[in-house]
N, C-alpha and C positions, 0 to 999 in steps of 0.2 A: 351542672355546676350550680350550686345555691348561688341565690342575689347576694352582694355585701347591704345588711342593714345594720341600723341601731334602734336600739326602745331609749325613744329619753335624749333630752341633753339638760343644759342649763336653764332652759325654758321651756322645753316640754317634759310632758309627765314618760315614765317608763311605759306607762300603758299605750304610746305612740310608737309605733315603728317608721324608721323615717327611710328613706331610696329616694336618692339621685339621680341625675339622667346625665350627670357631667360635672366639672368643676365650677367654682367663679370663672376662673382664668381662661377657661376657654367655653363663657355666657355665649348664646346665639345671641341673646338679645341685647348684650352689650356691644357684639363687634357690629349689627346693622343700627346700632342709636337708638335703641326702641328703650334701654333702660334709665330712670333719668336719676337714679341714685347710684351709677357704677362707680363716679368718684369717693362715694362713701359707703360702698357695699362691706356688708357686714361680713358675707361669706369670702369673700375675695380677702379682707384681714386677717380671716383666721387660715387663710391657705401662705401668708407670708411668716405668719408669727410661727406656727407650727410644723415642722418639717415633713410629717405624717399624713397630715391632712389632703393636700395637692395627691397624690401616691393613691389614697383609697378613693378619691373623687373620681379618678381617672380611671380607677378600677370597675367601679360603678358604672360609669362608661361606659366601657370596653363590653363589661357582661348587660347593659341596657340592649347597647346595638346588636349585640353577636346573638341574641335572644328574641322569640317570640314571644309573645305577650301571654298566650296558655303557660311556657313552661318556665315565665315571670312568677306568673299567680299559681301556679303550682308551687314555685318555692317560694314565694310569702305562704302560703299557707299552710306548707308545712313546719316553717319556724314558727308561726304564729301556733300551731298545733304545739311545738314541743317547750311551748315559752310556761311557766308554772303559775304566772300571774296573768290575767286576761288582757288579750292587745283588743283596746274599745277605736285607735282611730289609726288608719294610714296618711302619712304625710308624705305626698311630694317634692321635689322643687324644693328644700331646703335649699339646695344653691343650684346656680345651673340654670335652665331653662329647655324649654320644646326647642330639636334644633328646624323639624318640618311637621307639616300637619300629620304624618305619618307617627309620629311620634305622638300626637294628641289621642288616634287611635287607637296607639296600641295602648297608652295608658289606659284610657275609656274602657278598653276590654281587659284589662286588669281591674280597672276598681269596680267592674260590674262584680267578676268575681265572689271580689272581697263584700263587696255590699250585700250579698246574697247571701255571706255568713255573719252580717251584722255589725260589720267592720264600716265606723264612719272614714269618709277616703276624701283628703284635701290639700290643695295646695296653691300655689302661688305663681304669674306670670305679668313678664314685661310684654310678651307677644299678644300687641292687638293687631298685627297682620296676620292671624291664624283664626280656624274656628272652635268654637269650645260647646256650642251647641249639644251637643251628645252626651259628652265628657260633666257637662255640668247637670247632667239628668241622672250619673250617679253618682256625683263628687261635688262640695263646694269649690271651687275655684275663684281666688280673689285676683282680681287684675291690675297689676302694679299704677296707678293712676288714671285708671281706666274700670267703666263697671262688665263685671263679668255675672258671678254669685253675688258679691260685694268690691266695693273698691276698695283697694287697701294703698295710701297716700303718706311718702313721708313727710314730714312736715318738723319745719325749725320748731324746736321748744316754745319760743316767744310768738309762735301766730297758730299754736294749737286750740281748739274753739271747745270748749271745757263741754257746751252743749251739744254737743254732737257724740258720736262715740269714739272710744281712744283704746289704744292698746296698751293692755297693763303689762307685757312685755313678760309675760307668766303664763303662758297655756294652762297649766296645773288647776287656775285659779278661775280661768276663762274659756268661751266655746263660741265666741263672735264668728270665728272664721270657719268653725267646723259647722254651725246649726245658724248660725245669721243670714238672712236673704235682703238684697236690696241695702244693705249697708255700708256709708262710708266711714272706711275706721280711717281714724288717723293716727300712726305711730311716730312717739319722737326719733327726729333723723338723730341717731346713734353711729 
């Protein structure tokens, strides 16, 4: 059975394909406290506003868990094969999060995969009770106020610190979280 993915949304470019590992709604890292923007999650919004959205999340899901990680990366790589324009980065964790470190691995042996066909592989986590060690040897991984690859912190508009680095809220336009090491970006909490 192919993964559910997308190339692209409103802030990344087409040449991203993105997979999920679950909804907002049902975040691991929201339901143990580990998330400290659930009140203002951005994914969590778009699964109330859109009736669609909840429904493929869940599907994402379903075919993450019921899957091993070879015949994961076996079907990323074959849509990435039939795709006409080049897919240059995989995205994690667009919403959702690792529910056990079982799931850090299998990712890890997904983006090895893809890293081996030149596929940058990245994403995002509220879990710092998990390890990422491995995972971040072929993938950036930003750790929701915490440093993993980089930290990635939201932060009120009015106590953003101009000198540091900030998120232009545009992948297209940007590569902090895909090729940045040791970085705290801070994105305004939206």
């Amino acid at each position: 059975m192919e993964m559910p993915v997308t190339f692209g949304n409103s802030k990344l470019p087409k040449s991203t394909m993105i997979m999920n590992m679950g909804s907002a709604t049902n975040c691991p890292a929201r339901k143990l406290g580990l998330c400290k923007v659930c009140k203002k999650c951005y994914a969590l919004k778009a699964e109330r506003l859109w009736p669609n959205v909840k429904p493929y999340r869940n599907r994402q899901a379903h075919q993450w868990s019921a899957s091993k990680a070879e015949t994961i990366a076996e079907s990323l790589t074959d849509q990435i094969s039939r795709k006409r324009n080049p897919v240059k980065a995989f995205r994690f964790s667009e919403t959702g999060d690792f529910r056990t470190q079982k799931d850090v691995d299998k990712m890890t042996a997904v983006c090895k995969v893809l890293k081996s066909q030149g596929i940058k592989c990245y994403g995002y986590t509220a879990r710092s009770d998990l390890k990422f060690k491995e995972l971040m040897k072929v993938a950036s991984v930003q750790g929701s106020g915490f440093m993993l690859t980089n930290e990635f912190t939201a932060t009120p508009k009015d106590k953003i610190d101009h000198s540091k680095p900030v998120c232009k809220g545009d992948c297209s336009i940007c590569n902090m979280c895909v090729t940045g090491t040791g970085l705290k970006i801070q994105v305004i909490e939206h």
